[in-house]
C-alpha positions as CSV (number, residue, x, y, z in Angstrom):
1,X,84.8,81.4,122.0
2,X,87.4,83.7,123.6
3,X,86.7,87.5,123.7
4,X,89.3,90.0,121.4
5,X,91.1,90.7,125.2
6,X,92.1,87.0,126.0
7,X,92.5,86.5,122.4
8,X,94.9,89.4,121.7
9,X,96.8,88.2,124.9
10,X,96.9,84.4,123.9
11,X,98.6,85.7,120.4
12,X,101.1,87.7,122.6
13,X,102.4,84.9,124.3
14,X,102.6,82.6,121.1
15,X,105.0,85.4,119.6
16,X,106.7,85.5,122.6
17,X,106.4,81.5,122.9
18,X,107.9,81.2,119.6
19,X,110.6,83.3,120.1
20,X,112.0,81.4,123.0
21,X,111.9,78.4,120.9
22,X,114.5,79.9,118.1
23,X,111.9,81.1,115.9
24,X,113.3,84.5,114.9
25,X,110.2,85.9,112.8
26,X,106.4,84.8,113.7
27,X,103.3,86.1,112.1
28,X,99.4,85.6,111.7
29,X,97.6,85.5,108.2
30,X,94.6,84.6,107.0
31,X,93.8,80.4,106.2
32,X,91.4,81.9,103.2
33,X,92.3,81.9,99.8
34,X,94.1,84.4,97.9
35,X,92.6,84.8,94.6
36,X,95.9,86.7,93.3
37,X,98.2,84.5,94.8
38,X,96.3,81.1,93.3
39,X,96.5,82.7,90.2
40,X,100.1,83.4,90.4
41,X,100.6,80.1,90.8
42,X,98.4,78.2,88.4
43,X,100.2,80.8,85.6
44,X,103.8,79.8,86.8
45,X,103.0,76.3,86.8
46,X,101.4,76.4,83.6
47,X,104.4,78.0,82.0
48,X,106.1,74.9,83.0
49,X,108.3,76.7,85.1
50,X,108.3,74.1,87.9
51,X,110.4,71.4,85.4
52,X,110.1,68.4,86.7
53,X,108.8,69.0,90.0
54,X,105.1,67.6,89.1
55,X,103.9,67.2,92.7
56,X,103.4,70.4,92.3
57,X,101.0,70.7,89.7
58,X,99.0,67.5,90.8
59,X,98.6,68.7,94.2
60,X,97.9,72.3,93.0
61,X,94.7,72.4,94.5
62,X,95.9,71.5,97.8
63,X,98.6,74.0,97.2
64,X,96.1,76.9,96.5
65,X,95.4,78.0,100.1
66,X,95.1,76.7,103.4
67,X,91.9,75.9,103.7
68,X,92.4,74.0,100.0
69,X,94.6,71.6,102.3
70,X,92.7,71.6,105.6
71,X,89.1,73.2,105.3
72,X,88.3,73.4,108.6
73,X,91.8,75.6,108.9
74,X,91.1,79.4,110.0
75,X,94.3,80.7,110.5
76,X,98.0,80.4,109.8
77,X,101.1,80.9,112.3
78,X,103.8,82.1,109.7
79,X,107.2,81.2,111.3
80,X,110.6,81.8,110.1
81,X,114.3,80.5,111.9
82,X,117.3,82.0,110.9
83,X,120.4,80.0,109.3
84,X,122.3,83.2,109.0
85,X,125.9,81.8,107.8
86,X,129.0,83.3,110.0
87,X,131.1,83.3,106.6
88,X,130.9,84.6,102.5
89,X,128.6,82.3,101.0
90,X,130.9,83.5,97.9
91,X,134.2,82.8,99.5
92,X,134.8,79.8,97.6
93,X,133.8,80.6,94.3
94,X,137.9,81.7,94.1
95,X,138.5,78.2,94.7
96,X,137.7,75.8,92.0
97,X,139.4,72.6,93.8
98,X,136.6,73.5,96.5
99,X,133.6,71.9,96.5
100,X,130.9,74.3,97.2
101,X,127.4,73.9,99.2
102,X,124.8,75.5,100.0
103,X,124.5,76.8,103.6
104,X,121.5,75.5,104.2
105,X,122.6,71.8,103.8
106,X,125.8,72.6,105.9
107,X,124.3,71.7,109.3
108,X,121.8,69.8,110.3
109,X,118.9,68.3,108.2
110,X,116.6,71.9,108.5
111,X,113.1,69.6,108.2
112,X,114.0,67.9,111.0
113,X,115.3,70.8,113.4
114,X,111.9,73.0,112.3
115,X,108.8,70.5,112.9
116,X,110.7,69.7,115.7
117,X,110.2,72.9,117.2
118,X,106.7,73.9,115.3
119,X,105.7,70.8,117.2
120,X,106.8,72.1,120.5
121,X,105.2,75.5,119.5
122,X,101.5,73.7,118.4
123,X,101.5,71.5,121.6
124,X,101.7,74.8,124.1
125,X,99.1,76.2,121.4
126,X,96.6,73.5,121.9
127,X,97.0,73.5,125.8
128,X,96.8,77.3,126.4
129,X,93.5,76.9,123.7
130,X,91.7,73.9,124.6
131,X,89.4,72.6,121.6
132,X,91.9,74.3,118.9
133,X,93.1,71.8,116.1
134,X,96.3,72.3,114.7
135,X,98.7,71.1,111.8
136,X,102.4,71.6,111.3
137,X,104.2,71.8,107.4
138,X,107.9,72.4,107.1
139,X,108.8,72.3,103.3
140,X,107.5,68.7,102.5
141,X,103.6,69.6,102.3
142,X,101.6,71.4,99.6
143,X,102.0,75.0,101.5
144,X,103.4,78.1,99.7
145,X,105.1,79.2,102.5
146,X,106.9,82.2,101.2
147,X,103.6,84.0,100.3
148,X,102.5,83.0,103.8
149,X,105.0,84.4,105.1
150,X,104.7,87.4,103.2
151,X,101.3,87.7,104.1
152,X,101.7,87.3,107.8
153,X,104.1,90.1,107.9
154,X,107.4,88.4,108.6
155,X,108.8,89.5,104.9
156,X,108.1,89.8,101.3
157,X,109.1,88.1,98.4
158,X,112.1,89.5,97.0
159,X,113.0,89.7,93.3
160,X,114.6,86.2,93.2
161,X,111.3,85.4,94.8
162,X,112.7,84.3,98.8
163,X,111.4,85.3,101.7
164,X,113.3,88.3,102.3
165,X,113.4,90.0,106.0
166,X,114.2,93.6,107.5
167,X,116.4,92.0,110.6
168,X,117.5,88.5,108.8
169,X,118.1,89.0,105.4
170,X,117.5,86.4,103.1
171,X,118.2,83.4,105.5
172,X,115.0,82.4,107.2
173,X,113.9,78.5,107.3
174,X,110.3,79.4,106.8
175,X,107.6,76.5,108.5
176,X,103.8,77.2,109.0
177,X,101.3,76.0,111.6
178,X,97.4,75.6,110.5
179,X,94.7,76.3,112.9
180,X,91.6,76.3,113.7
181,X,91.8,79.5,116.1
182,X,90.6,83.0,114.6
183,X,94.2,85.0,115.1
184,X,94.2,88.6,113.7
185,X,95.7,88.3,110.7
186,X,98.8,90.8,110.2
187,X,99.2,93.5,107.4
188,X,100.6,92.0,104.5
189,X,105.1,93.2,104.4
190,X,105.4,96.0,102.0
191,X,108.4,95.3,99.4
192,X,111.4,96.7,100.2
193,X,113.0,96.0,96.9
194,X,113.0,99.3,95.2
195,X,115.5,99.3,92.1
196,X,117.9,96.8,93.3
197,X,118.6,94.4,91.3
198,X,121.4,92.9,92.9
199,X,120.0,89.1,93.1
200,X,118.7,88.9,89.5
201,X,122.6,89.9,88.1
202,X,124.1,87.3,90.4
203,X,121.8,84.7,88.7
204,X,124.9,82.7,87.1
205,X,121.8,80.6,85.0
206,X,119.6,83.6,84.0
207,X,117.4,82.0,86.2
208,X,114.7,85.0,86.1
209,X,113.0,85.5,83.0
210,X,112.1,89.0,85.2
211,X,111.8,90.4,88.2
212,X,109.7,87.9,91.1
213,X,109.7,84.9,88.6
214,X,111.8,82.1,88.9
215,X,112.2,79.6,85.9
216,X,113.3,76.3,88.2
217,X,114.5,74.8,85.0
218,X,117.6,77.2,84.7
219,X,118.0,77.7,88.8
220,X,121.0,75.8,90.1
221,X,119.6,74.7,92.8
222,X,116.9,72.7,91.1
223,X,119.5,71.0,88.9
224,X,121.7,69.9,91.4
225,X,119.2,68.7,93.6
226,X,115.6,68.0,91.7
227,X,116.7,67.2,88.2
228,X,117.4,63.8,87.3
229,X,120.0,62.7,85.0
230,X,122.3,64.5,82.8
231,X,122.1,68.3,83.3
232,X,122.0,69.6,80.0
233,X,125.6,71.0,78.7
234,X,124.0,74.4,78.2
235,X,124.5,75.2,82.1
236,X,127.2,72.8,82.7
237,X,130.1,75.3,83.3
238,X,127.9,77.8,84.9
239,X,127.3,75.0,87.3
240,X,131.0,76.2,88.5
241,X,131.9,74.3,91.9
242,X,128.4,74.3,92.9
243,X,127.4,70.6,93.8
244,X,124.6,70.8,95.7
245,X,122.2,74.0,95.7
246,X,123.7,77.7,94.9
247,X,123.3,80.6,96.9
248,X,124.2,83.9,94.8
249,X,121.3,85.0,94.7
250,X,120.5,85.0,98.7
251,X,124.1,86.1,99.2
252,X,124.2,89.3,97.1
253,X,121.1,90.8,98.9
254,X,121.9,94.3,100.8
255,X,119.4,93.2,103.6
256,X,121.6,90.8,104.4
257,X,123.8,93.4,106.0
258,X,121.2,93.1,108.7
259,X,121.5,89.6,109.6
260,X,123.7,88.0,112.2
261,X,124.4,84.7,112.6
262,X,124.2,85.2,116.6
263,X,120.6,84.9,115.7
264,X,120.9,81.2,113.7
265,X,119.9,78.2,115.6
266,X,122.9,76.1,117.0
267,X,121.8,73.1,114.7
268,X,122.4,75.2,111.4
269,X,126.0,75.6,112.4
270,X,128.2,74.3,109.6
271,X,130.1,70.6,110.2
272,X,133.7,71.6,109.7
273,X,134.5,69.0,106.4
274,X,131.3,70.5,104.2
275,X,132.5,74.4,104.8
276,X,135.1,73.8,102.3
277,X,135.5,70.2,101.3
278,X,138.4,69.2,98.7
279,X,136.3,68.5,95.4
280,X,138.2,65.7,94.6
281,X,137.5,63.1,98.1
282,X,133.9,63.5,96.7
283,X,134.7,61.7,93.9
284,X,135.7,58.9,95.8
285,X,132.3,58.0,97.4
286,X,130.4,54.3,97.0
287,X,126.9,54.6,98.0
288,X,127.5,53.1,101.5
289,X,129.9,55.9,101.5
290,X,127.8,58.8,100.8
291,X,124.7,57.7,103.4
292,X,127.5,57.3,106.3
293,X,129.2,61.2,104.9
294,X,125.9,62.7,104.9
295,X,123.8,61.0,107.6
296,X,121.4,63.1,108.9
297,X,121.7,66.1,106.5
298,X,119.2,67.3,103.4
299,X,122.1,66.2,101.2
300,X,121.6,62.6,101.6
301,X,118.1,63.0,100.0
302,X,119.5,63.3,96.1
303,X,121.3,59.9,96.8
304,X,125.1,59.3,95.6
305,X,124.9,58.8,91.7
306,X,123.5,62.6,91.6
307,X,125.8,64.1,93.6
308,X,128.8,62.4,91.9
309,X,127.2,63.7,89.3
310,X,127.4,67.6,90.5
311,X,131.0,66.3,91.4
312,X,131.7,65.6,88.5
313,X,130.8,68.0,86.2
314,X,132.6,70.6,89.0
315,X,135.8,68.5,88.5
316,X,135.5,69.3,84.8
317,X,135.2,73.1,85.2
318,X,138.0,72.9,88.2
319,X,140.9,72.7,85.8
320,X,143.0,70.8,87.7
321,X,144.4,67.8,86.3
322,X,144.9,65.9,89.4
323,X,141.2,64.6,89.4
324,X,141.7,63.0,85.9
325,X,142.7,60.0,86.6
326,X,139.7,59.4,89.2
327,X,137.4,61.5,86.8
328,X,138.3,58.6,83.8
329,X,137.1,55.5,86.3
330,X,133.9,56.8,86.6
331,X,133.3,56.9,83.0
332,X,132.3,53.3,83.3
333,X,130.2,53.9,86.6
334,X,126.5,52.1,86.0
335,X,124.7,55.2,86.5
336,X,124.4,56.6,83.1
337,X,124.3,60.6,84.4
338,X,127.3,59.7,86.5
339,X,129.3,58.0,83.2
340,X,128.2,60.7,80.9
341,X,129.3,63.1,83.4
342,X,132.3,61.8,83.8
343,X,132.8,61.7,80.0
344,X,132.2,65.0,79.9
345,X,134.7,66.5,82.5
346,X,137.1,64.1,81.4
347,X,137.7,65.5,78.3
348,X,138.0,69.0,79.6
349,X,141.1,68.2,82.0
350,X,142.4,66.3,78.8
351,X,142.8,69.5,77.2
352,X,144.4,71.6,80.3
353,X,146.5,68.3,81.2
């Protein structure tokens, strides 16, 4: 066991570690479980706010804490990498021949760029700590890393419920390692919300029944990317030209004014054709297509039919009827989301043609 001197000093040089590896926020918290954050999330989950995401409820108690996943874990290495864009998330919103995505999915595939590096980070951690175990999670495990995070001091939750940071806003790529070390854990971050209510008015869904709860049902970016089949017509034309995620409610946040995207990680950097790609080339795309367009980005993960499918119902709100005549051949395309779709936006540029 190391004394609280070499220990203090090991957890120095794993901030200091991290940060040379582009990990712009790194903090310590506690591998025990939280009793009020457990319960927050057995009540959201049995609301049924989670839709149709049920790996969530059937690994809930993996999800609970830490040491739910891993026993033996004793403490967690909260880390957090910025994406911060270098342009208004909101630019094209002006621009409804534009196909809009999310900065996140702009660059690189963000799993693969973070456990890359968490895996560089554990490796020096287990040779400057002989005998300590570790595991890394980036988004694909049963980890709640935002309350992690908020618990290890790198931000708090913010009204639309995201990590939310003093020096990088609301664009953090949040990853976690477990371990086995005893690291002191850091004072939880205080909310820094106040009144602002910026993020919950941006919400073009009414995603937030109120303040800090999210109903995934109503959330853009859930649709787009988790839902399967038709999206129901209620949220259609709020849908806008969103076709994969939406990020109003990140964008609009005043601690954003804070972040820079000298900070973000050369991998996040957009690819020039998916800052502000022309709607209607999406609607072109075959499956063989789509994998070779999106090859080694998160986009490729919702497979073609579903985001023709977010194409398509943005080609209906677009009002432009150029795309009609390529909006009409997919109303015979075999996926039945895609054709309904179709259908759908087809009749709407009927009506401004």
């Amino acid at each position: 066991m190391v004394n609280d001197a070499a220990t203090f000093n090991l957890e120095q040089r794993l901030m200091e570690k991290a940060r040379s590896l582009g990990f712009a926020a790194c903090g310590f918290a506690s591998a025990a479980e939280d009793p009020v954050r457990a319960q927050r999330l057995e009540q959201w989950l049995g609301e049924g706010n989670h839709g149709s995401m049920e790996w969530m409820e059937t690994r809930l108690h993996h999800r609970r804490s830490p040491q739910g996943l891993w026993p033996e874990a004793r403490s967690v290495i909260a880390l957090g990498m910025s994406y911060a864009p270098a342009i208004d998330p909101m630019a094209l919103e002006a621009h409804p021949d534009r196909a809009r995505i999310s900065v996140y999915a702009q660059g690189k595939d963000y799993h693969d760029v973070v456990k890359k590096r968490l895996k560089a980070l554990a490796r020096w951690l287990v040779a400057e700590a002989p005998g300590a175990e570790v595991k890394v999670f980036v988004d694909t495990a049963p980890v709640m890393e935002k309350p992690l995070g908020e618990a290890a001091g790198i931000g708090w939750q913010g009204k639309h419920t995201n990590l939310v940071s003093r020096k990088h806003g609301s664009w953090l790529f949040l990853g976690a390692i477990y371990t086995t070390l005893e690291l002191a854990a850091a004072e939880p971050h205080r909310d820094q919300c106040g009144s602002c209510r910026a993020c919950l008015d941006a919400c073009p869904t009414d995603a937030f029944p109120h303040p800090y709860k999210l109903d995934a049902r109503r959330c853009i970016s859930y649709l787009t990317i988790e839902h399967k089949g038709p999206i129901d017509e209620e949220f259609r034309e709020a849908l806008g030209n969103r076709i994969y995620g939406c990020d109003d409610c990140l964008a609009v946040c005043p601690w954003n004014k804070f972040a820079s995207e000298a900070n973000a990680a050369r991998e996040f950097l957009p690819r020039a054709e998916l800052t502000a790609p022309k709607l209607a080339e999406f609607l072109c795309l075959d499956d063989a297509g789509f994998r070779s367009l999106f090859s080694g980005s998160p986009i490729k993960r919702i497979g073609r039919d579903r985001f023709v499918r977010n194409c398509l119902y943005a080609a209906g709100n677009s009002g432009d009827p150029g795309m009609l005549d390529r909006v009409r051949d997919l109303t015979s395309d075999p996926d039945p989301a895609v054709a309904d779709a179709a259908s759908w936006a087809a009749e709407r540029l009927a009506k401004v043609g």
